[in-house]
C-alpha positions in Angstrom: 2.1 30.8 -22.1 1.6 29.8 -26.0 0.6 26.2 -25.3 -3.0 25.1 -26.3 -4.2 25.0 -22.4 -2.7 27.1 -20.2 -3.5 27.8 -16.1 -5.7 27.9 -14.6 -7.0 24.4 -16.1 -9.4 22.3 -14.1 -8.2 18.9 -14.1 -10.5 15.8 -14.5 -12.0 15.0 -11.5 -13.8 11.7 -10.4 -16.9 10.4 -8.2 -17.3 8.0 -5.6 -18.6 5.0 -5.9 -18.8 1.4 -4.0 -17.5 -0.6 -6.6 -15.3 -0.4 -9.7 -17.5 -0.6 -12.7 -16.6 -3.6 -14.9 -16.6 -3.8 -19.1 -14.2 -3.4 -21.6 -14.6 0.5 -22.0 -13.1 1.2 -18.5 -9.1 1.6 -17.6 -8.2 1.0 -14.3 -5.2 3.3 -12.3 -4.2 3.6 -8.8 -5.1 6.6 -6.6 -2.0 8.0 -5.2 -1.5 9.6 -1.9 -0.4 13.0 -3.0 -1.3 16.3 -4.5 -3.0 16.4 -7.9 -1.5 18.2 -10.0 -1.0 19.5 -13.4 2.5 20.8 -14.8 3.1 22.8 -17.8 6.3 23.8 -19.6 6.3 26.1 -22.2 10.0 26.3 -22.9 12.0 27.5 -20.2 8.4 28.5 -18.2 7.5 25.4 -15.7 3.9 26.3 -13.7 2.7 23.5 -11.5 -0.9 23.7 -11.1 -3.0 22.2 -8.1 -6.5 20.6 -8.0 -7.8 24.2 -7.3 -6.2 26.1 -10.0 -3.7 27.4 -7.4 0.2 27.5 -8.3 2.7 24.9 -6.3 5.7 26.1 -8.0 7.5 27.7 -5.8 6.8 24.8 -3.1 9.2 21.7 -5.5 12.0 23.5 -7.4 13.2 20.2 -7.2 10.3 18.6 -9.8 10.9 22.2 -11.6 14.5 21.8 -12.1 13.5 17.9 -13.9 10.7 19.5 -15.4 13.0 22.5 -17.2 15.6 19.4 -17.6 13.4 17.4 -19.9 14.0 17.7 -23.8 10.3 18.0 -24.8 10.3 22.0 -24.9 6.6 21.9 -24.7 3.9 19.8 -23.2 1.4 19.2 -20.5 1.0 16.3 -18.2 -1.5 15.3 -15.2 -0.3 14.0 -12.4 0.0 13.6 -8.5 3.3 15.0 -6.5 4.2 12.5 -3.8 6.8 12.0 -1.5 8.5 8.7 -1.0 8.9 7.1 3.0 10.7 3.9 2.8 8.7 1.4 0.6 5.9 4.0 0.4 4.8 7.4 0.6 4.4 10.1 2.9 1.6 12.7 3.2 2.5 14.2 6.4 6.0 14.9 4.7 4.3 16.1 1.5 2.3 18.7 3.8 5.3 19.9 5.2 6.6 21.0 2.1 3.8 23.9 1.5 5.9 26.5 3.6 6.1 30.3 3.2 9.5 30.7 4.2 11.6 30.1 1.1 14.6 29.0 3.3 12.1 25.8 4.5 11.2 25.0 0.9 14.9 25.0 -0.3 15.7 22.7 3.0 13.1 20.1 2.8 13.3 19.9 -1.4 16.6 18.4 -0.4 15.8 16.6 2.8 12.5 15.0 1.4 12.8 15.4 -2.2 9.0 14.5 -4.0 7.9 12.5 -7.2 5.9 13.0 -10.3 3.7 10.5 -10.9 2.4 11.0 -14.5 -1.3 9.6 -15.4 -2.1 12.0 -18.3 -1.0 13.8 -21.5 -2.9 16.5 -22.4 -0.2 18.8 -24.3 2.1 16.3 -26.5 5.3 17.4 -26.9 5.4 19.0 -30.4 2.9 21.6 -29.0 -0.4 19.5 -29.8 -3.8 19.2 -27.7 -4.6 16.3 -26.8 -7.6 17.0 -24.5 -10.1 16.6 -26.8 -9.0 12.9 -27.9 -10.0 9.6 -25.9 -8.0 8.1 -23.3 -7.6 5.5 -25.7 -5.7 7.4 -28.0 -3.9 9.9 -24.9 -2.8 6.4 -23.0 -0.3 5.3 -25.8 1.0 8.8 -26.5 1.6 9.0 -22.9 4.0 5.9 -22.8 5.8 7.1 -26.0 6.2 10.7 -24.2 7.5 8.8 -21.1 9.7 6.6 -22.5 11.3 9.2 -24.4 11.5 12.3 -22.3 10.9 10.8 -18.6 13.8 8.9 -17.7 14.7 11.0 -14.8 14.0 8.7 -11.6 12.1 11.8 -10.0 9.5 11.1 -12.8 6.7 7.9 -12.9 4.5 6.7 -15.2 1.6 5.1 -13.2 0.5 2.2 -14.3 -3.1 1.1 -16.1 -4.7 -1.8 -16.7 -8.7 -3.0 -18.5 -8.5 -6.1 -16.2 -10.8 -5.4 -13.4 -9.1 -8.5 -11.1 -5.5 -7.1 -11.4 -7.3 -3.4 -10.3 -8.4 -4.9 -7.2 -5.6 -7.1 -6.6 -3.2 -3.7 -6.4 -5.6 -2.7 -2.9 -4.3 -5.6 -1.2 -0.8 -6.2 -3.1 -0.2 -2.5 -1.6 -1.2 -3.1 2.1 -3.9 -0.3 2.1 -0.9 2.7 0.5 -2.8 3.4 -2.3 -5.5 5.9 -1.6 -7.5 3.5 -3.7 -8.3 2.6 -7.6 -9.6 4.9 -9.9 -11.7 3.7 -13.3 -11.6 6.1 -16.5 -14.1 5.7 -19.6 -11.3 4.7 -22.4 -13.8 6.1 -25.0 -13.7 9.6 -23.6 -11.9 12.6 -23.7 -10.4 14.1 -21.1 -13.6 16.0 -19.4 -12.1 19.3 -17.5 -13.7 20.3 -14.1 -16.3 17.2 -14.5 -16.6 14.2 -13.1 -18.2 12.4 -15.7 -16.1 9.1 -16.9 -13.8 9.0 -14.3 -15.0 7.0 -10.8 -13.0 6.3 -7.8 -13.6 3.5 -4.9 -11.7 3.7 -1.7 -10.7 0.4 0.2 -12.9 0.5 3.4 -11.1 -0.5 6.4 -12.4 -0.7 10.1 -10.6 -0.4 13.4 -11.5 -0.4 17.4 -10.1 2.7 18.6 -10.0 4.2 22.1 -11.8 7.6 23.2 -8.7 9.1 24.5 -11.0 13.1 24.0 -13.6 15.4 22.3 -14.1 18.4 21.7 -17.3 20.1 21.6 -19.4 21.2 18.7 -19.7 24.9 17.6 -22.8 25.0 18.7 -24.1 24.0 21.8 -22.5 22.7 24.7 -22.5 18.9 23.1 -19.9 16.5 22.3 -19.1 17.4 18.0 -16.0 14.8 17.9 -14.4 12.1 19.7 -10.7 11.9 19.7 -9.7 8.3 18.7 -6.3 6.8 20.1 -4.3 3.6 19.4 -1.8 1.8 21.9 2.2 2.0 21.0 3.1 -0.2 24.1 2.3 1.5 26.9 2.0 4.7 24.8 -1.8 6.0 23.3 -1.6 8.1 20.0 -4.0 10.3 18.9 -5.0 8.7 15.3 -8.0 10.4 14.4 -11.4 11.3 14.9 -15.4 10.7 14.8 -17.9 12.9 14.3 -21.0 10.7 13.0 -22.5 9.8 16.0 -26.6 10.0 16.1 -27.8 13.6 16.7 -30.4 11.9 18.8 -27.7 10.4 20.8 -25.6 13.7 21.4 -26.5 14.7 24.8 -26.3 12.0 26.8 -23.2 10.7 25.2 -22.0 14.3 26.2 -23.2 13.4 30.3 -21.5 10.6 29.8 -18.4 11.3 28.1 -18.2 14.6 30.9 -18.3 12.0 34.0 -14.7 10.6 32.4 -12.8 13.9 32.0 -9.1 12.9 33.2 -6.0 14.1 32.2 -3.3 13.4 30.2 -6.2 11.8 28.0 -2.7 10.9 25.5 0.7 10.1 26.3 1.8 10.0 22.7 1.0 12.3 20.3 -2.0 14.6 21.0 -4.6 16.3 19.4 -2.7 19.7 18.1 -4.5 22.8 16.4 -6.3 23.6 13.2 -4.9 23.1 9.8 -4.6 25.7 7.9 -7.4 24.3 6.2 -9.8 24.7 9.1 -9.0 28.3 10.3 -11.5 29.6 12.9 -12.2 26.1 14.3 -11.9 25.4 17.8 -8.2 24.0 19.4 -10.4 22.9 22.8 -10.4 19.2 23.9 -11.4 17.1 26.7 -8.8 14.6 27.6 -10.7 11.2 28.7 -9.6 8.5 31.0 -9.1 5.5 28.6 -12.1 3.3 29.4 -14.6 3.6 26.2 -13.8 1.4 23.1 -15.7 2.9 19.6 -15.7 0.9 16.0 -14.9 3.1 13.2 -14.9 2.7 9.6 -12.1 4.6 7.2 -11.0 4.3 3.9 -7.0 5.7 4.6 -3.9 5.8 7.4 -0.8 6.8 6.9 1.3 8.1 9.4 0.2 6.3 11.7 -3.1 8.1 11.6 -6.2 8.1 10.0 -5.8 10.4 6.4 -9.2 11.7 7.1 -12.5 11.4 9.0 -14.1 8.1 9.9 -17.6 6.8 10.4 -18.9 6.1 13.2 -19.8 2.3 13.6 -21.0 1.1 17.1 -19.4 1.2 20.4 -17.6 -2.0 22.0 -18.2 -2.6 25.6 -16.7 -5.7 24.8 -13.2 -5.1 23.9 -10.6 -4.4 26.3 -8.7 -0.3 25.7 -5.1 -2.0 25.8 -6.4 -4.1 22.8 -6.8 -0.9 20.4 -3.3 -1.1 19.5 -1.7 0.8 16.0 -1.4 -2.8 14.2 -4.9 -2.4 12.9 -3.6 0.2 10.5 -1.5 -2.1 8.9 1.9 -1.2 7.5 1.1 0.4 4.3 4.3 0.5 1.3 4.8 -2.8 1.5 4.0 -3.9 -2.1 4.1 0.0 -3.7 7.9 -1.4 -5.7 5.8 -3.7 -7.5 3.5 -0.6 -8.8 6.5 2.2 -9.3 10.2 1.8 -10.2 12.9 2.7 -6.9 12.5 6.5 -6.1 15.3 9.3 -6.9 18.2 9.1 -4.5 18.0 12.1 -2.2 19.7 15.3 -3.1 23.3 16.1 -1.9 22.1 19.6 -1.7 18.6 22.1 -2.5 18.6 22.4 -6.1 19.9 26.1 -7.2 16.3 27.2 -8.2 15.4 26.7 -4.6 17.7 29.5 -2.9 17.0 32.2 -5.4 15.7 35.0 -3.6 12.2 35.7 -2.8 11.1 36.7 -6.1 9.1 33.7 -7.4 7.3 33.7 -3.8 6.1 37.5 -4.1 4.8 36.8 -7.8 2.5 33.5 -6.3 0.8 35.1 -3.8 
């Protein structure tokens, strides 16, 4: 490529934090539920970039075809890729669509067709960096690139705003969809591979969950996780899991937990095998007769599970198993129209780009 930045780029990334920081040189912006990414076109060249410099390319022809479509010949933009569920967004769906088989990737561009939600100019479109210029001066540019060149519905410009209230308003106008709010320093530019001027906070949720399993830890014949379940009905799910309990506690929780091995442990969805993110991890679990109630804490569901690992809170003797039920995750999308414009209708059919042969696939790996 011929454009200023080219990939591999590493994107702007941000800390956690407890609260959004408040002051005039902060801009507020949601955190979306998707993949980060960065997408590049240097005329008819499109390269989608993930958080860790690897290519996505080959995995949304559908946002390439838009991207190739747009009149801007040359730019870069920062973004997240998300997929759109009813009134919000899917991440389960959004996984699916990282699939070897090229057949897959034509069939579910069509079938679940994703978004690009833009957050970040760092290539205008007459060929010029941008990177090294505040957000303050890269915000504007953005919404005069938008408005000009993004007025295919698969595109979105996500919103901003320097008014800390209306940041924290979007948490609860969104029932708990956003994966939470991110603050940027306005006075800086854009800071590749650091996390300096950029926070995020996460909406912190909790939830009384049933022990439906656990599996053990790598080490040691002691509980590692328990498997956390939510009634549907008559029906327990598999949500989730724990794995903050006190060391100190470990093995008599283990005793314990070993004395109320039943099967099924879940009628509903079950615990299924590692991700290909956690290769060489253990499959095993204990399935539990439903009779112990544990608090957790966790910052995202969608779903109908918990996006990612949850702390550990106390147990609760006190509450009833049948009264775990999946209403405590809330029904998340509800108020994501008032944040982004209606979503691209779904294709008739995979775009062309998608049932080339297996050429782009060989040149990715």
């Amino acid at each position: 490529m011929t454009l200023p930045i080219a990939p591999p780029y590493a994107p702007m990334e941000a800390m956690s934090v407890d609260t959004l920081p408040r002051g005039g040189a902060w801009q507020y912006e949601p955190k979306w539920d998707g993949f980060r990414c960065l997408a590049f076109r240097d005329g008819d060249t499109v390269e989608l970039q993930s958080k860790a410099g690897e290519t996505l390319t080959r995995y949304f022809p559908e946002l390439v075809e838009s991207l190739r479509a747009v009149g801007a010949r040359r730019f870069v933009l920062d973004g997240e890729i998300v997929v759109p569920e009813g009134t919000g967004l899917s991440f389960d769906a959004l996984l699916q669509r990282i699939h070897p088989a090229a057949s897959r990737v034509a069939m579910l561009a069509a079938a679940t067709p994703s978004r690009y939600i833009v957050f970040d100019l760092l290539v205008d479109d007459r060929g010029a960096a941008l990177a090294g210029r505040t957000l303050a001066e890269r915000r504007p540019r953005l919404e005069r690139f938008a408005a000009r060149h993004l007025a295919d519905p698969r595109f979105a410009l996500s919103p901003a705003t320097d008014d800390v209230a209306a940041a924290a308003r979007w948490l609860e106008q969104t029932g708990g969809a956003l994966d939470g709010v991110v603050a940027k320093r306005a006075d800086l530019e854009y800071r590749s591979g650091t996390r300096d001027g950029m926070v995020k906070v996460k909406r912190r949720r909790t939830a009384d969950c049933v022990v439906g399993g656990f599996r053990y830890a790598q080490a040691g014949h002691v509980v590692g996780s328990l498997l956390l379940g939510l009634y549907d009905g008559d029906t327990l799910h598999h949500v989730g899991f724990t794995s903050s309990m006190p060391a100190a506690e470990r093995a008599a929780l283990t005793k314990k937990l070993e004395a109320l091995v039943q099967p099924p442990g879940f009628t509903g969805r079950a615990p299924g095998g590692p991700s290909r993110w956690s290769r060489g991890r253990s499959t095993e679990w204990q399935p539990l007769a439903p009779k112990l109630v544990v608090e957790v804490e966790f910052d995202h569901a969608s779903g109908g599970r918990f996006r990612h690992g949850t702390k550990f809170l106390r147990w609760r003797p006190d509450k009833a198993p049948r009264q775990c039920a999946m209403d405590q995750l809330g029904r998340p999308g509800a108020g994501l129209a008032a944040l982004l414009p209606p979503p691209a209708p779904p294709a008739r059919r995979a775009p062309r780009t998608a049932t080339r042969p297996r050429a782009p696939a060989r040149r990715s790996r």
